[in-house]
C-alpha positions as CSV (number, residue, x, y, z in Angstrom):
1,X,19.5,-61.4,111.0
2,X,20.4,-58.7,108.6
3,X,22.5,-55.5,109.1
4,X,22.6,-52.3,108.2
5,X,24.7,-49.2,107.6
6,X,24.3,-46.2,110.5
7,X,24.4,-44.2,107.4
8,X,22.0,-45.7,105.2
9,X,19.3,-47.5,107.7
10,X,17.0,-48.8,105.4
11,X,19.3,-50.6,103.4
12,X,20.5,-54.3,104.7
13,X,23.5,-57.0,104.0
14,X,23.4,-60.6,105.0
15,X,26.5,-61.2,108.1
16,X,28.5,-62.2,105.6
17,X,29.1,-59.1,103.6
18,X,28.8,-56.8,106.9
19,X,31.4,-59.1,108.6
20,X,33.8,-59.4,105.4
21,X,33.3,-55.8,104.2
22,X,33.3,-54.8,107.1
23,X,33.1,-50.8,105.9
24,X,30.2,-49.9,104.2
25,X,30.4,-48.0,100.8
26,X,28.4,-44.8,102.0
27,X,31.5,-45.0,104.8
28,X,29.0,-45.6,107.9
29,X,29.5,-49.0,110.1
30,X,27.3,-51.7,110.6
31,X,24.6,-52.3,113.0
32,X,22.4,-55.6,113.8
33,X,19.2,-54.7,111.9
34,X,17.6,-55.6,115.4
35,X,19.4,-55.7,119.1
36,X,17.1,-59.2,120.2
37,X,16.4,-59.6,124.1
38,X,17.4,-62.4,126.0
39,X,14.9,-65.0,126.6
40,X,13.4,-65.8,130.5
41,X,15.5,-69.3,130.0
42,X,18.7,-67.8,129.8
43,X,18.3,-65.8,132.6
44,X,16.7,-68.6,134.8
45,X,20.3,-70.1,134.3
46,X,22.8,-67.8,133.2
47,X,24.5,-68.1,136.4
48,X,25.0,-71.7,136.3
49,X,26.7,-71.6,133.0
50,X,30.3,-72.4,132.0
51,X,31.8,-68.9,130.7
52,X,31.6,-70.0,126.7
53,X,28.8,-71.6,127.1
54,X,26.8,-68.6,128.3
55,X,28.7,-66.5,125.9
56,X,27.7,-68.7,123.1
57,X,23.9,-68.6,124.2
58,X,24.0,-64.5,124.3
59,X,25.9,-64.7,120.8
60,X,23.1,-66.9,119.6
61,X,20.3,-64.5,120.8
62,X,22.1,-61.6,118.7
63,X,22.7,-63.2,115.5
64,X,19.9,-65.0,115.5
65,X,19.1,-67.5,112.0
66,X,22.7,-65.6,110.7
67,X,24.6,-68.9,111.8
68,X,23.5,-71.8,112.2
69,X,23.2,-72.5,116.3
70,X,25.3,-75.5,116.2
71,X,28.0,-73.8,114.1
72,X,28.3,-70.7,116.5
73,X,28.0,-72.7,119.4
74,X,31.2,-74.3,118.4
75,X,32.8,-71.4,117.0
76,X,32.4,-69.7,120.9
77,X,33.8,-72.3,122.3
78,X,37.0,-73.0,120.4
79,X,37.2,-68.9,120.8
80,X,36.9,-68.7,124.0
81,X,39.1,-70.9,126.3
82,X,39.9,-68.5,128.5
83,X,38.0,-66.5,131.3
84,X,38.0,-62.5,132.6
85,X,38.9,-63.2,136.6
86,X,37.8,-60.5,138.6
87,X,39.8,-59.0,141.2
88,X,38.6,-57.5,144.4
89,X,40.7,-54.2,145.5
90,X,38.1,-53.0,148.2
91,X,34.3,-53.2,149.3
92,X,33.5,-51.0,146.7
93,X,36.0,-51.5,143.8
94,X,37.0,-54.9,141.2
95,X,39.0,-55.2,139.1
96,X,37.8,-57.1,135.8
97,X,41.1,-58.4,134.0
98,X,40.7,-59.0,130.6
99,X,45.1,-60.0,129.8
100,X,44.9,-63.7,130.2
101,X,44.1,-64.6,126.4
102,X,47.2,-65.3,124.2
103,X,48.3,-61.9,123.6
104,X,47.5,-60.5,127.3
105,X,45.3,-58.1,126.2
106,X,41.0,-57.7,126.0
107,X,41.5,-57.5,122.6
108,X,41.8,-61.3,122.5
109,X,38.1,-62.2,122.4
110,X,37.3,-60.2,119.5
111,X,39.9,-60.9,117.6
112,X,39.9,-64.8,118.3
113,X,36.0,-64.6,117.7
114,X,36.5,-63.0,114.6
115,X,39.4,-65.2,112.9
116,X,36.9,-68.1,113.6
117,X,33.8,-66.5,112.3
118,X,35.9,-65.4,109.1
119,X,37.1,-68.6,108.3
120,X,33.8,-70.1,108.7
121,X,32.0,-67.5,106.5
122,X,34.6,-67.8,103.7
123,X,35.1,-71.5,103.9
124,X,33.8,-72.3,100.4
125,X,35.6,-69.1,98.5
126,X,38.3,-69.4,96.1
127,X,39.7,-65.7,96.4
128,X,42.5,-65.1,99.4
129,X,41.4,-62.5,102.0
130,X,43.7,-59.7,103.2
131,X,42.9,-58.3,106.6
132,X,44.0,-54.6,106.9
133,X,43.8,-53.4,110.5
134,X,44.8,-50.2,112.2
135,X,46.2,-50.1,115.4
136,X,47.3,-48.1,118.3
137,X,48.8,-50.9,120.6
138,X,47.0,-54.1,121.3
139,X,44.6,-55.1,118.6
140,X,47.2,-55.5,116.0
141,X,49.1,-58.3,118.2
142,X,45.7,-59.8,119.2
143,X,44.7,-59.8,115.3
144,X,48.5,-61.6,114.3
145,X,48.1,-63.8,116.8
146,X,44.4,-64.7,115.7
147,X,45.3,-65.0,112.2
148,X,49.0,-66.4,112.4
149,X,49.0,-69.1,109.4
150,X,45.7,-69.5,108.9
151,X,45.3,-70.8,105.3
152,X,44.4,-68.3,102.9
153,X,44.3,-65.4,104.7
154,X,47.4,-62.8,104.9
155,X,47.4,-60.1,107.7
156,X,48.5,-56.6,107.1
157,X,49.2,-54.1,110.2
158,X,49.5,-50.2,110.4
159,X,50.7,-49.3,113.0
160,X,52.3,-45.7,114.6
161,X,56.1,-45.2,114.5
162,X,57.5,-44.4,118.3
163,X,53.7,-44.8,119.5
164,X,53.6,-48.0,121.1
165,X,55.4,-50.1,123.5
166,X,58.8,-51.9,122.2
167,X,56.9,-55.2,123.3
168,X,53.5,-54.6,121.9
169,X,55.6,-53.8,118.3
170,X,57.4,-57.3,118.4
171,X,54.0,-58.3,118.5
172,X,53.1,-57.0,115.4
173,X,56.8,-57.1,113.6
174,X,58.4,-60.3,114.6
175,X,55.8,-62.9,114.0
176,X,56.3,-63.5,110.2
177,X,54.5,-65.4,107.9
178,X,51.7,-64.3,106.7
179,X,51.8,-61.1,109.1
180,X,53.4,-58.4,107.5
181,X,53.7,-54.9,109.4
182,X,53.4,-51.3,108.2
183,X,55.2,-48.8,110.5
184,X,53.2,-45.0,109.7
185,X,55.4,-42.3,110.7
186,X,52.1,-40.2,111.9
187,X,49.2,-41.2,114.7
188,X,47.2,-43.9,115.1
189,X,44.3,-41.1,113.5
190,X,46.4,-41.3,110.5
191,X,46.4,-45.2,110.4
192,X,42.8,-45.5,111.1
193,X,42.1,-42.7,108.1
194,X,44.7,-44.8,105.7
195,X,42.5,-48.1,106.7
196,X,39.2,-46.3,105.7
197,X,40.0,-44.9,102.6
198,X,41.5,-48.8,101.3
199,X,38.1,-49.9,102.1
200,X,36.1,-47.0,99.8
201,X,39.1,-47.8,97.3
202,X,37.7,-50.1,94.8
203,X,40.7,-50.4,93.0
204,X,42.0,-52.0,96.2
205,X,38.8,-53.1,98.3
206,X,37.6,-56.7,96.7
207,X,39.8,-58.9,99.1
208,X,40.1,-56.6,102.0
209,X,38.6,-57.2,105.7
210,X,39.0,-55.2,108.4
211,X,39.6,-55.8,111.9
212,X,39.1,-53.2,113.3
213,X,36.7,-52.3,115.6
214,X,34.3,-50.9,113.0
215,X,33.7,-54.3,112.5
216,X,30.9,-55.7,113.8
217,X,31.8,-59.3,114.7
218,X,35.1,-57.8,116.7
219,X,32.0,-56.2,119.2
220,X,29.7,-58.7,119.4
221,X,32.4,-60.8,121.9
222,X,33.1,-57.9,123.8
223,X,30.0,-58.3,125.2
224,X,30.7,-61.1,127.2
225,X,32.9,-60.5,130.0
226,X,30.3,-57.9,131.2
227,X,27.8,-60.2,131.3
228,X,30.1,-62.4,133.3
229,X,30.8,-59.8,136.0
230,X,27.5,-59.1,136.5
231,X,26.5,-62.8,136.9
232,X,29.4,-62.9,139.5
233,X,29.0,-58.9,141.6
234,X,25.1,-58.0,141.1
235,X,23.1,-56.2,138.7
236,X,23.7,-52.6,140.2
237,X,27.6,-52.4,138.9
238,X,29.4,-49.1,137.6
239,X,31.5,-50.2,135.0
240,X,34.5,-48.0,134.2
241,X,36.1,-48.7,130.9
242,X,39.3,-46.9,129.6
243,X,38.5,-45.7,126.1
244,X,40.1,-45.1,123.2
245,X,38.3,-46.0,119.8
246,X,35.1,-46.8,122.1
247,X,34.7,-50.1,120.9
248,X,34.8,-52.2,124.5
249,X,32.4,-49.4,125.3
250,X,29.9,-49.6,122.5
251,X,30.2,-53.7,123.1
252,X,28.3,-53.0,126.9
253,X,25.7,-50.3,125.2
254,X,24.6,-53.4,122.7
255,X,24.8,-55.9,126.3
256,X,22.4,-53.7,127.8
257,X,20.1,-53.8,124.6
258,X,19.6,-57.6,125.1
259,X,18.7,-56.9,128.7
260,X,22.1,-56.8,131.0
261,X,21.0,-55.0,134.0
262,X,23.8,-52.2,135.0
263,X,23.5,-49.1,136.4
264,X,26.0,-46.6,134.5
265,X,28.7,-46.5,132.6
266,X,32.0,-44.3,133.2
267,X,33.8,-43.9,130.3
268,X,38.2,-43.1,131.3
269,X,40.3,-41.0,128.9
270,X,43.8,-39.7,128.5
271,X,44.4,-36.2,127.1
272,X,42.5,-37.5,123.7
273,X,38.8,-36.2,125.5
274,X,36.9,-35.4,122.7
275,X,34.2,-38.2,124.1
276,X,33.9,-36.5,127.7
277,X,33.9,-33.2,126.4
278,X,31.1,-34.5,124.1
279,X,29.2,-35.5,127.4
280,X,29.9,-32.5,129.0
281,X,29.2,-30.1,126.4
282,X,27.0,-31.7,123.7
283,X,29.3,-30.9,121.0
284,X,31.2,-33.3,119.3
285,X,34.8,-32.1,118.1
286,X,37.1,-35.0,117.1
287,X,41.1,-33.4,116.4
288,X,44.2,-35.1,115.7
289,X,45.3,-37.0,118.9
290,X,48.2,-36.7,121.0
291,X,50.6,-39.0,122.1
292,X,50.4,-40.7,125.8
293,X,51.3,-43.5,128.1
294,X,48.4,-45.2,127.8
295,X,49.2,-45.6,124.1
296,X,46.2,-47.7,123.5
297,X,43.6,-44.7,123.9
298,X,45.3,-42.2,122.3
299,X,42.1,-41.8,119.3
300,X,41.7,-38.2,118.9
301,X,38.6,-40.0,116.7
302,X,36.8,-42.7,117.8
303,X,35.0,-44.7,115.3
304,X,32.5,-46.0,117.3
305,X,30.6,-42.8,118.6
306,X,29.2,-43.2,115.1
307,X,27.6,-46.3,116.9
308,X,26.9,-45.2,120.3
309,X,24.9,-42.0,118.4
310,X,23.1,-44.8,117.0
311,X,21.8,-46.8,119.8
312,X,20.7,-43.5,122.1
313,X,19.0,-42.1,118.9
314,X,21.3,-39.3,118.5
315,X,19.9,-38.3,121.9
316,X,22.9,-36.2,123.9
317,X,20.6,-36.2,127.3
318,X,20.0,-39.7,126.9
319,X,24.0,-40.6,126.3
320,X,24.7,-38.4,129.4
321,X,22.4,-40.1,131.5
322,X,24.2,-43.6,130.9
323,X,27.6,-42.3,130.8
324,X,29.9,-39.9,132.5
325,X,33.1,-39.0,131.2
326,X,36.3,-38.3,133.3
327,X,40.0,-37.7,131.6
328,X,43.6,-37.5,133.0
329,X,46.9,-36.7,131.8
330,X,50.4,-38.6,132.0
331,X,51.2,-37.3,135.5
332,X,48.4,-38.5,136.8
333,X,48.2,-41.8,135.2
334,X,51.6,-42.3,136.8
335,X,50.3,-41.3,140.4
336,X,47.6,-43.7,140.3
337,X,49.7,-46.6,139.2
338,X,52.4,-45.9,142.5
339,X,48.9,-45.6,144.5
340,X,47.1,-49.0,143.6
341,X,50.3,-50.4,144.5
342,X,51.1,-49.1,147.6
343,X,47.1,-49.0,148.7
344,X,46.3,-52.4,147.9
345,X,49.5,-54.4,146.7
346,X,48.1,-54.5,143.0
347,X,49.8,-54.0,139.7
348,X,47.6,-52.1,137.3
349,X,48.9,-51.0,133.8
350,X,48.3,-47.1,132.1
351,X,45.2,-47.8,131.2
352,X,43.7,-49.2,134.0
353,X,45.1,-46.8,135.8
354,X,43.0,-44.3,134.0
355,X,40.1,-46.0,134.9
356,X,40.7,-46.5,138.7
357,X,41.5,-42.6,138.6
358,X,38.0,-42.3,137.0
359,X,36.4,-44.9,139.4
360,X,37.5,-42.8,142.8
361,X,36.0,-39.9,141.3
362,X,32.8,-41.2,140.4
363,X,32.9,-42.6,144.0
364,X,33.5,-39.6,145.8
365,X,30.3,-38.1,144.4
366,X,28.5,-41.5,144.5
367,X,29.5,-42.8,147.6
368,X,28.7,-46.5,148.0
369,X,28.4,-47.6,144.4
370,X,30.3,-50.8,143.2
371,X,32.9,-50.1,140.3
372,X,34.5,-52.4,138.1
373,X,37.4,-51.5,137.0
374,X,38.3,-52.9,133.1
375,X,42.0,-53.5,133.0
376,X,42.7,-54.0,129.4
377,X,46.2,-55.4,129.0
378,X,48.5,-56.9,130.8
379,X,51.2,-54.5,132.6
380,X,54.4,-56.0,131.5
381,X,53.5,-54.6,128.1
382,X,54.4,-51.0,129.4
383,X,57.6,-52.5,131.4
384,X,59.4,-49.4,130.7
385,X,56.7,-47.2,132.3
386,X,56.1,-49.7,135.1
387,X,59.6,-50.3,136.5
388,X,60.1,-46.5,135.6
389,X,56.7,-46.3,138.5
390,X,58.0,-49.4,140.8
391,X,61.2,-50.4,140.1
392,X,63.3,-52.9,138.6
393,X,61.8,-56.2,138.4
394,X,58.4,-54.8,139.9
395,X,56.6,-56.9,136.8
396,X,57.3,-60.1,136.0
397,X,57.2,-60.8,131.7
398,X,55.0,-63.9,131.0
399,X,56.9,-66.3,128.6
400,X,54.7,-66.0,125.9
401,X,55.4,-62.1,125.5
402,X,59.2,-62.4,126.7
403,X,60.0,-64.7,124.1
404,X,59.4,-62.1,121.5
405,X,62.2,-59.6,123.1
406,X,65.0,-61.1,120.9
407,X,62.9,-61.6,117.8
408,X,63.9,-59.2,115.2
409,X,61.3,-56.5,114.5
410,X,60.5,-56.7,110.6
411,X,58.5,-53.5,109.6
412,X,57.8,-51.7,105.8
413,X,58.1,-47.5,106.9
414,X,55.2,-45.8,105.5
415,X,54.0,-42.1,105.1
416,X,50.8,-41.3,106.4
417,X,49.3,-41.4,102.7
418,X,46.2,-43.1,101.7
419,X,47.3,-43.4,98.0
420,X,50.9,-44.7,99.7
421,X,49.6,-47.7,101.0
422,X,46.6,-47.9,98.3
423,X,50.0,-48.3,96.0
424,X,51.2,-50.5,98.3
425,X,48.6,-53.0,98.8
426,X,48.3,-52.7,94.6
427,X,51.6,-53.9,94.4
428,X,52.0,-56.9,97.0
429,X,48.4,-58.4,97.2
């Protein structure tokens, strides 16, 4: 399996630079040179399998001769030990809950896929690796946990100042060792554009990795807690998936290339629309974004539509006819989250609240479809929003977050200025 640049497509890497790079040069992102189907095997018993071990066998049909099938097999597993539960709310509506990995967030399977697959495909170099991620809330803390003292590898975080929850930044701040934390006084745009322009910097590039969603391997997991819900609710499922850099989204586009049955896909916004309006309108206009409580999609530009362009052919009619977009603002985020609770007794955080507003809307001119509802985080990670919503005490903090309340929050300040951190990273790597 090679891969290759949605900006050069005739020109291929081996996984190891496209997982390592992780940026191309030409500034595009990498795509398997070939999406493979799954074979009649797996699906004659798909549905009998342990959750790893059917996400190893889909991860196996993607990367094909890239690994060898023992050595992923493994990988997936160790990765893995955790499952995505889903939640019933009503006849027609689930909840898929993707919080119970170590940070309480869905951004645990990449990032624990990745740390694995990193170490493995590095194993023999003598050069340290430096993974520079961007983030906006929750894949920073899923990266620092991934990554926290493994051997040779340091993690550096930019993150936005006053932009994400006080608990999701002691997960990024107070962890230490070889996490160190950048705080950007600008957006999470202005991180993301400050990671990019490190990884065209080749004064700066030779030992950098991102983890962000451009890269590949932080996708490829993604994957696999849609194929578990369909194995578990049917094969005619709406998925709703808040959306913010597009990544969980693009993960289910490639799911359905290998051959996941599922019939659409609705994808939730805040006020940072330039997605639906992109469905609505065919004309794509990415602008700076604006601050929300559903911190986590506030991506005024989403890497990965760069990726979805790629996998309906640049085709707007034939992205439309997959996905529908639907977007709501703070009030109504706060609405929805009093509503779930007082309709059906369930705690949902911002984001999924997003996508249950999104879900009732595609159900009131769909009547009767099943929607599954992605709730991306854990809601004690917004406790100041929720109790603000439902009270005091309304949301109990698991231990492994709480613990991190007293820590003290160790952050560099940091203008949003590519040649400030490429000066930066010169001077402490």
């Amino acid at each position: 399996m090679k891969f290759y640049s949605t900006k050069s497509p005739d020109q291929f890497v081996d996984i190891k630079e496209a997982v390592i790079r992780s940026l191309p040069a030409d500034n595009g992102l990498y795509m398997p040179e070939k999406i493979n189907q799954l074979s009649d095997e797996f699906w004659a018993s798909w549905k009998d399998m342990e959750f790893a071990e059917m996400g190893a066998a889909v991860v196996k049909t993607l990367f094909a001769d890239a690994v060898p099938a023992a050595d992923l097999d493994a990988l997936v597993k160790d990765a893995l030990n955790f499952e995505a539960p889903t939640v019933q709310l009503d006849e027609t509506t689930s909840i898929l809950e993707l919080f119970h990995g170590p940070t309480l967030a869905f951004k645990d399977f990449g990032a624990r896929f990745m740390a694995r697959l990193m170490a493995y495909l590095t194993k023999d170099d003598e050069s340290d690796l430096t993974v520079l991620v961007a983030t906006s809330g929750d894949t920073g803390g899923a990266v620092a946990d991934a990554f926290l003292g493994v051997e040779g590898t340091r993690v550096v975080i930019l993150y936005p100042k006053g932009k994400v929850s006080l608990l999701q930044e002691k997960q990024l701040t107070a962890l230490g060792g070889n996490i160190t934390a950048l705080e950007i006084d600008g957006s999470f745009d202005d991180c993301q554009r400050m990671v990019k322009a490190a990884f065209l910097n080749d004064e700066v590039n030779e030992t950098l990795t991102s983890a962000n969603s451009i890269n590949i391997s932080r996708l490829v997991p993604q994957m696999l807690y849609y194929f578990d819900a369909v194995r578990k609710a049917g094969d005619d499922l709406v998925f709703v998936v808040p959306s913010g850099n597009f990544g969980n989204l693009t993960a289910a586009l490639i799911a359905t290339q290998m051959g996941m049955p599922v019939k659409h896909f609705v994808a939730a916004t805040n006020a940072n629309d330039v997605v639906p309006q992109y469905l609505d309108s065919g004309d794509y206009q990415p602008r700076p974004s604006v601050p929300t409580i559903s911190n986590a999609m506030d991506v005024g530009a989403p890497s990965n539509f760069a990726r979805m362009e790629e996998i309906y052919g640049n085709s707007w009619e034939d992205m439309k006819a997959n996905i529908s977009g639907y977007t709501y603002n703070d009030e109504q985020t706060r609405e929805a989250i009093r509503a779930v609770k007082e309709r059906y007794g369930y705690t949902i955080d911002p984001h999924g609240a997003v996508g249950w507003l999104a879900a009732e809307a595609w159900k009131s001119e769909h009547p009767g479809d099943h929607t599954v509802i992605l709730e991306t985080a854990h809601p004690s990670k917004f406790i100041d929003i929720m109790e603000e919503e439902l009270g005091a005490g309304s949301v109990e903090i698991p231990e492994r977050l709480a613990i991190l309340a007293e820590r003290e929050k160790v952050a560099t300040p940091m203008a949003p200025d590519e040649a400030a951190l490429a000066e930066w990273l010169k001077e402490n790597l």
